[in-house]
C-alpha positions, 0 to 999 in steps of 0.5 A: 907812502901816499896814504897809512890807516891806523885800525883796519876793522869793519870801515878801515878793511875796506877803505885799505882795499880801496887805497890798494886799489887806487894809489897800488900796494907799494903806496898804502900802509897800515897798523892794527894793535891787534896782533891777530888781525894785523896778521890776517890783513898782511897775508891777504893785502901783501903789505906787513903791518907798521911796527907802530902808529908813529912809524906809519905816522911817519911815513904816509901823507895821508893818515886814516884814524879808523879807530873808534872815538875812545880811542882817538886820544891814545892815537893821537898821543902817539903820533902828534910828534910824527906829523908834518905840515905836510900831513894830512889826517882823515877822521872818520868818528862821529861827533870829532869836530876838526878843532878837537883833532887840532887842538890834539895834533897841533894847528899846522895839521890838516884836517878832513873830517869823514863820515864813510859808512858800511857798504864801502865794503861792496865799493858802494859807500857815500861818504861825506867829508869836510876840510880843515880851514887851511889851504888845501892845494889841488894836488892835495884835494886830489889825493883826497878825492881818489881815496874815498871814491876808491870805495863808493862816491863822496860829497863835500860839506861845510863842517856844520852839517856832518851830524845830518850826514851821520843821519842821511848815510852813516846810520841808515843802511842799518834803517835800509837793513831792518826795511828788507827784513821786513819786506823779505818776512812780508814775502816769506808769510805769503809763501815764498823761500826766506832765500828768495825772498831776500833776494827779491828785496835787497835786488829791488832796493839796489835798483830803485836807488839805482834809479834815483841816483842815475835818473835824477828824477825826484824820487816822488816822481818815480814812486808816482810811475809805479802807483798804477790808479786803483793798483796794488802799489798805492793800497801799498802806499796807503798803508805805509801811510797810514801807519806812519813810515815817514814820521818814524824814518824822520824820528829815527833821524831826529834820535841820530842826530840828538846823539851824535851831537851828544859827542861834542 
């Protein structure tokens, strides 16, 4: 098989799909140490779950660890003597440097290191990755780039900078989240249906990062078209200035990354 995702929980669900999807059902495996869930992703996929990490170890190219860091250790344990200089093993934890999973899975192992995020599971996750210092052919990079544009888009960093990644996509859809919460209670004090009023901001977001994304504009400038002289959108403007919503997202990102270096 050409890809195996070891833990199939709230990022490993949906990077499978997107591997179903890209490389077909009969080149995607996956083993989950939860009975009941392994159970419930072989009847919705159609693909029975390994007997093991080793076996699926054994038997895919490429290995997903979608487990939570304190586990790593006990997968990597397990299947260490299953891999190949062929092998290729994607991480997706926080803090787990390449060097720590090749000290774990030997040097002949190649590493891509990742930091997927949550809306993977709409097909809309960014993740940043990075690449061992080993050869990689371009059938391999490949490989790489048609499973995790399955689910979202990706670009590719030096090693050094993957905390700043876990600040600028990994974290902050949660930061996103609590900004239409408060827009949509914002709404809902002035009348408007909490239903409604969650559509209208989570619809606007979508769309004003749409915006940034297809334009290439810079965002000042597209927060410029908006700010009519006078209007109501640059009292608004004011007001987040006033009360500081860029000093506390910088905040918010100084927090992450001071912690997600804590890991090494």
């Amino acid at each position: 098989m050409v890809i195996g995702l070891i833990g199939t929980g709230n990022m490993g669900y949906p990077m499978l799909k997107g591997a179903i999807e890209a490389f077909g059902r009969d080149q995607v495996g996956f083993y989950d140490a939860d009975a009941g869930r392994a159970h419930m992703v072989w009847e919705e996929t159609g693909i029975p779950p390994a007997k093991s990490n080793r076996e699926l170890a054994g038997s895919c190219r490429m290995i997903v660890l979608a487990v939570k860091p304190y586990y790593y250790s006990a997968v990597y344990e397990e299947i260490r003597e299953a891999l190949t200089p062929e092998s290729i093993v994607i991480t997706i934890a926080a803090g787990v440097t390449i060097r720590q999973s090749k000290e774990a899975l030997g040097d002949s192992v190649k590493i891509v290191r990742a930091m997927p995020n949550t809306p993977a599971m709409v097909k809309e996750g960014m993740t940043g990755i990075c690449y061992s210092g080993d050869v990689f052919r371009e059938e391999e990079k490949q490989l790489v780039s048609r499973f995790f544009s399955s689910f979202g888009r990706f670009e590719v960093f030096e090693e050094r900078l993957m905390d700043a990644v876990v600040c600028a996509s990994g974290s902050s859809p949660a930061y996103v989240y609590l900004f239409i919460e408060a827009l949509a209670d914002s709404a809902v004090k002035y009348g408007i249906p909490r239903d409604q009023a969650y559509r209208l901001t989570a619809q606007t977001v979508l769309g004003a990062a749409k915006m940034v994304l297809e334009t290439g504009e810079h965002p000042g400038v597209l927060k410029d078209r908006v700010c009519t002289p006078g209007g109501t959108t640059i009292a608004g403007v004011a007001a987040l200035e006033e009360y500081g919503l860029r000093n506390a997202v910088m905040k918010a990102t100084d927090r992450c990354y001071e912690k997600a270096a804590d890991h090494k």
